[in-house]
C-alpha positions as a printed Julia matrix, in Angstrom:
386×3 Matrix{Float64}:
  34.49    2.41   -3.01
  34.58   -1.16   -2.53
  32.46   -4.04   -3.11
  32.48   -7.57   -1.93
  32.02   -8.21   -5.45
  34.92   -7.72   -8.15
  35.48  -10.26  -11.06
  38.21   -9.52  -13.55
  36.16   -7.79  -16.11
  34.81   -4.79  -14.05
  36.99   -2.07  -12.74
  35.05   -0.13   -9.6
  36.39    3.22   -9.24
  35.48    7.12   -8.88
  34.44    9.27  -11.45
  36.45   11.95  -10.0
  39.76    9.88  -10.22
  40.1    10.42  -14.26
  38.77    6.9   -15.75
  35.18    7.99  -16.08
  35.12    6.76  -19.47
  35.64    2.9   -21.62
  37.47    3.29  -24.15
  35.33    1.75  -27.33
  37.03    3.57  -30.14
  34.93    6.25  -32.8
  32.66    3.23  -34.13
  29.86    5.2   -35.48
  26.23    3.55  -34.1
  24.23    2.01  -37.29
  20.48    1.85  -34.99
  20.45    5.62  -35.42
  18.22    6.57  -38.66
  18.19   10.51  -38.56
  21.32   12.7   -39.23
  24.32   11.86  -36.97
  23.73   15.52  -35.78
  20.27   14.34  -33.92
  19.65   12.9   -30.45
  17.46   10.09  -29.58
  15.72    9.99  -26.27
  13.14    6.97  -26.13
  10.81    6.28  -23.02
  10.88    2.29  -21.89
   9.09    3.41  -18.57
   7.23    6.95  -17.88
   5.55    5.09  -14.67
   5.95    6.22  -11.0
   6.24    3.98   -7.7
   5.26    0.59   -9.21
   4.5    -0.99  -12.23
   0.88   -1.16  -13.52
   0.17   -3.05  -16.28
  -3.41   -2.53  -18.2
  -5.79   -4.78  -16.12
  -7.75   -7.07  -18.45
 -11.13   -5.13  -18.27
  -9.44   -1.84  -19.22
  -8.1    -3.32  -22.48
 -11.6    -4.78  -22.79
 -13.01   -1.34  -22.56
 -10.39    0.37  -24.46
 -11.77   -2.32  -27.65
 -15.23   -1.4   -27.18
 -14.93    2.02  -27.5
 -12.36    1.77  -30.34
 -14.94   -0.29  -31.85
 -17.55    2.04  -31.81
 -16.35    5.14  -32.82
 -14.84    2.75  -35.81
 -18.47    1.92  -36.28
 -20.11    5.11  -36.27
 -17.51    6.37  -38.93
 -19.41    6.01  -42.48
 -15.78    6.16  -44.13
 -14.66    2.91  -41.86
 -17.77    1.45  -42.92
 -17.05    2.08  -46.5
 -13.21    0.89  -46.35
 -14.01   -2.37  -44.33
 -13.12   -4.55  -47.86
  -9.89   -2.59  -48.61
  -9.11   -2.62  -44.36
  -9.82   -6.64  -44.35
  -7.17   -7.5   -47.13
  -4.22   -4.12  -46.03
  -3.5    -3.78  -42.1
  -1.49   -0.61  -42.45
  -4.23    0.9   -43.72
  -6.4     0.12  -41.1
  -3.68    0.68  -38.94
  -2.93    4.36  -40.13
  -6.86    4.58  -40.29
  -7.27    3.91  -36.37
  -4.6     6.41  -35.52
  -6.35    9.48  -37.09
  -9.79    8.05  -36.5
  -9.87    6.81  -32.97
  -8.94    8.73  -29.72
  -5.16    8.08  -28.13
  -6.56    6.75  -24.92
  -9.05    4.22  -26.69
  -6.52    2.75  -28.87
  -3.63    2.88  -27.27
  -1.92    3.91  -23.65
   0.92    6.1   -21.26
   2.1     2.36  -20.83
   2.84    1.0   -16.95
   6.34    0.15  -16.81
   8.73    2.23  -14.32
  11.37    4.4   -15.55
  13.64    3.87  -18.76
  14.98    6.04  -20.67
  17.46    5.48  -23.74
  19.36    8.3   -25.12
  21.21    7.51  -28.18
  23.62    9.92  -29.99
  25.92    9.6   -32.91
  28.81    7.62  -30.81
  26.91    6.76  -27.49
  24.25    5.03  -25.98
  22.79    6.19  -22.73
  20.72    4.53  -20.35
  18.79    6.02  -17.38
  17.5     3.52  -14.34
  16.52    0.33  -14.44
  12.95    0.16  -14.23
  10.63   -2.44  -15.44
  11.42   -0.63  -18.59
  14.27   -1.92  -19.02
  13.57   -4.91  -19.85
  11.46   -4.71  -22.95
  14.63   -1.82  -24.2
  16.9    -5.17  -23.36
  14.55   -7.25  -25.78
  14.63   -4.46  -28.45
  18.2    -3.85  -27.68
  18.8    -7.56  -28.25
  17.31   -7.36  -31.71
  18.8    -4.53  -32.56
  22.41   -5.51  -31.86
  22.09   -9.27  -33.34
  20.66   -8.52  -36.41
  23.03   -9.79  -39.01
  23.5    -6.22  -40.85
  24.42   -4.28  -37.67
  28.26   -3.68  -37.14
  28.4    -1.17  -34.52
  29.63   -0.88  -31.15
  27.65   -3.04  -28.5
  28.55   -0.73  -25.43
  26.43    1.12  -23.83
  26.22    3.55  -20.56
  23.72    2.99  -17.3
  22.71    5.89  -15.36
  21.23    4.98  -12.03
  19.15    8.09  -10.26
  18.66    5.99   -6.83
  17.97    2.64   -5.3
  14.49    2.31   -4.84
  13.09   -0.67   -6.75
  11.04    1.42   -8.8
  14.39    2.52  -10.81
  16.81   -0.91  -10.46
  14.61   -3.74  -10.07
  14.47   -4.59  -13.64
  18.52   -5.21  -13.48
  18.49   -8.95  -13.43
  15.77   -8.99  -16.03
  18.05   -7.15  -18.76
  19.3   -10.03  -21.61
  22.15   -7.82  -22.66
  23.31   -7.84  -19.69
  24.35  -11.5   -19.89
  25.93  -11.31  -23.58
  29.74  -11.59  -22.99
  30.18   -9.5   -26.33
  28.45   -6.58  -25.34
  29.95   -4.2   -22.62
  27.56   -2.2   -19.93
  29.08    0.42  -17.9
  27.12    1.31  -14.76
  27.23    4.49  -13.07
  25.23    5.9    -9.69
  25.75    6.93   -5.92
  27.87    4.51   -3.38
  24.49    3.63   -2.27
  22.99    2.43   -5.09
  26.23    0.58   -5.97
  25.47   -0.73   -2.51
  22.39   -1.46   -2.92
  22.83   -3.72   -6.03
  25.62   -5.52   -4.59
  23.19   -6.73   -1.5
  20.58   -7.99   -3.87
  22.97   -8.93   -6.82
  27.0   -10.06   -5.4
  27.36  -14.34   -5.49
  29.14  -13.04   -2.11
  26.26  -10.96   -0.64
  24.31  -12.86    2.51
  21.22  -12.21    0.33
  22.32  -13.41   -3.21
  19.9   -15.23   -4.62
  17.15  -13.89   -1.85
  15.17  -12.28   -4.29
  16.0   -13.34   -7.68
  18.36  -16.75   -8.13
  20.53  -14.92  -10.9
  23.66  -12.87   -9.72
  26.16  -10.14  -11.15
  29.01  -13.32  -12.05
  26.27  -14.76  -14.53
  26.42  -11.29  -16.38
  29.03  -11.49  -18.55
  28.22   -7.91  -20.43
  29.0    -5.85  -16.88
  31.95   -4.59  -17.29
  32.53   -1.59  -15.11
  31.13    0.41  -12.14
  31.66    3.56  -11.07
  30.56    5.61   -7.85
  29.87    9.14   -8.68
  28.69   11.74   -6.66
  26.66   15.12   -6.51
  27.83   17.82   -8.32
  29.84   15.74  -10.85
  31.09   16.75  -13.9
  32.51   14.19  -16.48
  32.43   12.86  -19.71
  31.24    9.67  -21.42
  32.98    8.21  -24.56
  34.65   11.75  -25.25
  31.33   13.28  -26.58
  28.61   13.6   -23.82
  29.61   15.48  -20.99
  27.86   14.62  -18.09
  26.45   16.77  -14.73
  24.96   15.7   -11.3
  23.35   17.12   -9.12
  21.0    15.8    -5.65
  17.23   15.93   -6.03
  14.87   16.07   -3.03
  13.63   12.63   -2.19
  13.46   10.3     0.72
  17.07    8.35    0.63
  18.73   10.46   -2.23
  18.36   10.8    -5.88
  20.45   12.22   -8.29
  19.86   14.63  -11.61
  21.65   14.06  -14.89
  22.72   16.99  -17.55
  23.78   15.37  -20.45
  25.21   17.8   -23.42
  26.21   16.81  -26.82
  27.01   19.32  -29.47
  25.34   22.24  -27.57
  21.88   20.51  -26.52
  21.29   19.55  -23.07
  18.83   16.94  -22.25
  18.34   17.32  -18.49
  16.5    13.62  -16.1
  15.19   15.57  -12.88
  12.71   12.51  -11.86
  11.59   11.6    -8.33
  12.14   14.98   -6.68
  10.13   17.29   -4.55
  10.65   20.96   -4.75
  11.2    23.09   -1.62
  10.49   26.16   -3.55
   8.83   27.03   -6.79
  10.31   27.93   -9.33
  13.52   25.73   -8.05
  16.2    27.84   -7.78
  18.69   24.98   -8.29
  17.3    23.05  -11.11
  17.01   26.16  -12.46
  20.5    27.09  -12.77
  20.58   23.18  -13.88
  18.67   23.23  -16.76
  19.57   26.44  -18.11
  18.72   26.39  -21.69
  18.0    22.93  -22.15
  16.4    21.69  -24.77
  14.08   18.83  -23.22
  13.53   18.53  -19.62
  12.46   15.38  -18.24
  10.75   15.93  -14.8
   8.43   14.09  -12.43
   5.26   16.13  -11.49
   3.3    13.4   -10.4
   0.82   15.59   -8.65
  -1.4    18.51   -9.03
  -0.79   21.19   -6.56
  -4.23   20.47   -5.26
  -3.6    16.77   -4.41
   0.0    17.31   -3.27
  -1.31   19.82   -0.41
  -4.49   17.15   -0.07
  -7.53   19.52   -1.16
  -8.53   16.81   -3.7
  -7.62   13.31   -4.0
  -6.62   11.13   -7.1
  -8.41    8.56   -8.6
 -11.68    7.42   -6.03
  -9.75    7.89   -3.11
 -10.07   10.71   -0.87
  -8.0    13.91   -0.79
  -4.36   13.04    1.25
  -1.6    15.02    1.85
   1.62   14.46    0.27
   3.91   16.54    1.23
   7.27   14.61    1.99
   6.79   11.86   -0.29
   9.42   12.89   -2.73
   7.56   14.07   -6.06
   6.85   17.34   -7.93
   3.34   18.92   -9.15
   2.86   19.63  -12.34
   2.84   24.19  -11.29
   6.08   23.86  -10.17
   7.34   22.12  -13.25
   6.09   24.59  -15.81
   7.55   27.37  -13.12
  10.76   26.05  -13.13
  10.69   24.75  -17.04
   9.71   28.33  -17.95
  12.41   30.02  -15.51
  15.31   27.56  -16.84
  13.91   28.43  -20.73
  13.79   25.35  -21.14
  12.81   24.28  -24.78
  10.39   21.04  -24.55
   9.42   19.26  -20.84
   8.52   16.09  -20.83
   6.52   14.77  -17.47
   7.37   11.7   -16.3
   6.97    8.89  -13.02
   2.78    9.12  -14.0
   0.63    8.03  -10.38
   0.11    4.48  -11.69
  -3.74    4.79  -10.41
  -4.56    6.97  -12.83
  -6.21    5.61  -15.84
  -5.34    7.25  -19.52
  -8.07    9.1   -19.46
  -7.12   10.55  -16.87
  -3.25   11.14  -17.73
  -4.81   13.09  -20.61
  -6.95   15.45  -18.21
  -3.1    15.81  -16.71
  -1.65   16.57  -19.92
  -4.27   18.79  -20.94
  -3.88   20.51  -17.45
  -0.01   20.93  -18.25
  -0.5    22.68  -21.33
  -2.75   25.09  -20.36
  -1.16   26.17  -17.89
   1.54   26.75  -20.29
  -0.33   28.28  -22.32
  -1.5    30.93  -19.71
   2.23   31.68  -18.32
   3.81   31.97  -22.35
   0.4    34.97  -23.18
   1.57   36.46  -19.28
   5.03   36.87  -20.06
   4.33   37.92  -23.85
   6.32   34.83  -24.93
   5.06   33.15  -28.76
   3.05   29.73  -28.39
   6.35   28.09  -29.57
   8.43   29.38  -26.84
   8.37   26.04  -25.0
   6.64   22.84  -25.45
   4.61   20.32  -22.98
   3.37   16.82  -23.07
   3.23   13.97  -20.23
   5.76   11.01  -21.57
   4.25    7.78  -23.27
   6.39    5.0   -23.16
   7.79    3.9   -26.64
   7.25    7.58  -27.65
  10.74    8.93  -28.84
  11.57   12.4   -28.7
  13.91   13.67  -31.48
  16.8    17.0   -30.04
């Protein structure tokens, strides 16, 4: 493909024509603090179709009734000296003491996730994640006792701001010793380059920085479904196209035998799916959006206050045909991700709760053990160990 775009430091080119990797050398990541046989997958954004940060009367609320079940605890009571001069405690105290969606939350920022292996760092979308992984990443890679590589990969799933919008908000980004390699469709390549290129007619339209201030880009490349390649001569890499209005795009990545399969923002035609499926075969966490109930996607009940709707068409899984196709693909661990932003944590727990019982019922049908497969709905800065 081409762009109007091109400064010396990025190469645009195919996947498919043999130069799907950079070159970076064997330097061994010093961020990773498990064995270098263990994968890292850490959720920036778990969100769905905008960002939805806590309004200020839900953290209010959230405080309250943290502080009263702290108050009706005669062991809190007890420990308030000890808790007053050592935080930790307290803090380790609240954990075990206080219920998840009272002290803490699923978070509200759109998708991120970072995968980080041995050799490799993985990115996947842009999100309004991103940018708090480009503040952590910032600290991580300047602090004066890392000497590791300062490369990293970014997968791109589709264009719709939900997944890139965070682009020109990521600080790495503009650090001319780090080195960003970005990979996705010719239309999100397209896409970017409209909102992004100095020589695009709407540079500077939405956001007044553009991709010649980024000094850390330094290579695109246009992939397309059913793709099959390798990044940094240890993850190998698969596509393959989701259902979704305007496109979207699934990524396999396998390391030393593990898959870790992104399936977000797609809407079955058939449950189980027959091609995600044959995708995820074995996997050993499966990242996929069931934003819906089966009840509210067909519109017998509604989410949140508002009344039941159909959404059929719109692009996004229930949580049935997730735990069909999870079960079908024996997959290890699924992870549910792109969360309807109206739904308070309270709710997301109901959703979660939902998930695993369902689980639950299908493992005792088909005389599988309880530890057959895991499920939980993704909470952003939760990390998942593989």
């Amino acid at each position: 493909m081409s762009l109007s775009w091109c400064p010396s430091r990025v190469l645009l080119q195919s996947a498919a024509g043999g130069k799907g990797m950079i070159e970076r050398g064997s330097a061994i990541r010093t961020t990773m603090n498990a064995a270098s046989s263990t994968i890292r997958l850490r959720y920036w954004g778990v969100t769905g179709s905008f960002a939805n940060p806590l309004p200020p009367e839900w953290v209010e609320r959230k405080l309250v009734r943290a502080l009263g079940q702290l108050c009706r605890s005669d062991r809190f009571i007890e420990r308030l000296s000890e808790f007053a001069r050592d935080s930790d405690a307290l803090a380790r105290f609240v954990e075990h003491h206080v219920a998840f969606a009272d002290r803490s939350t699923f978070g509200g920022n759109t998708t991120c996730l970072e995968i980080e292996t041995p050799r490799s760092l993985v990115i996947v979308d842009a999100g309004s994640g991103l940018r708090r992984l480009g503040e952590d990443l910032a600290r991580r890679w300047n602090d004066a006792s890392y000497s590791g590589d300062r490369s990293a990969h970014v997968l791109l799933t589709h264009a719709h701001m939900d997944h890139t919008f965070a682009t020109p908000f990521f600080d790495p980004y503009y650090d001319k010793r780090n080195s960003f390699h970005v990979w996705g469709s010719e239309k999100v390549m397209r896409s970017l380059n409209a909102v992004l290129s100095p020589s695009s007619a709407l540079r500077s339209t939405y956001f007044p920085l553009t991709f010649e201030l980024m000094d850390g880009l330094d290579r695109f490349t246009t992939i397309t479904d059913h793709e099959d390649f390798t990044i940094e001569e240890e993850i190998r890499v698969r596509t393959l196209p989701l259902n979704h209005p305007g496109g979207c795009m699934a990524y396999r990545l396998d390391v030393g035998g593990r898959g870790i399969v992104v399936a977000t923002d797609h809407e079955p035609t058939e449950s189980p799916d027959a091609a995600l499926i044959s995708f995820c075969r074995d996997a050993e966490l499966l990242y996929i959006d069931a934003q819906y109930t089966r009840a509210e996607y067909e519109g017998r009940k509604g989410i949140a206050e508002e009344p039941p709707l159909e959404r059929r068409g719109w692009g996004h899984g229930t949580i049935e045909s997730a735990i069909d196709t999870a079960l079908a693909a024996n997959a290890r661990r699924v992870r549910i991700g792109h969360h309807e932003p109206r739904r308070t944590d309270e709710r997301l727990l109901e959703m979660e709760s939902y998930a695993r019982s369902l689980l639950s019922a299908e493992l005792a049908r088909r005389d599988l053990p309880p530890d057959h497969c895991d499920v939980a709905l993704a909470r952003e800065g939760a990390s998942d160990w593989v």
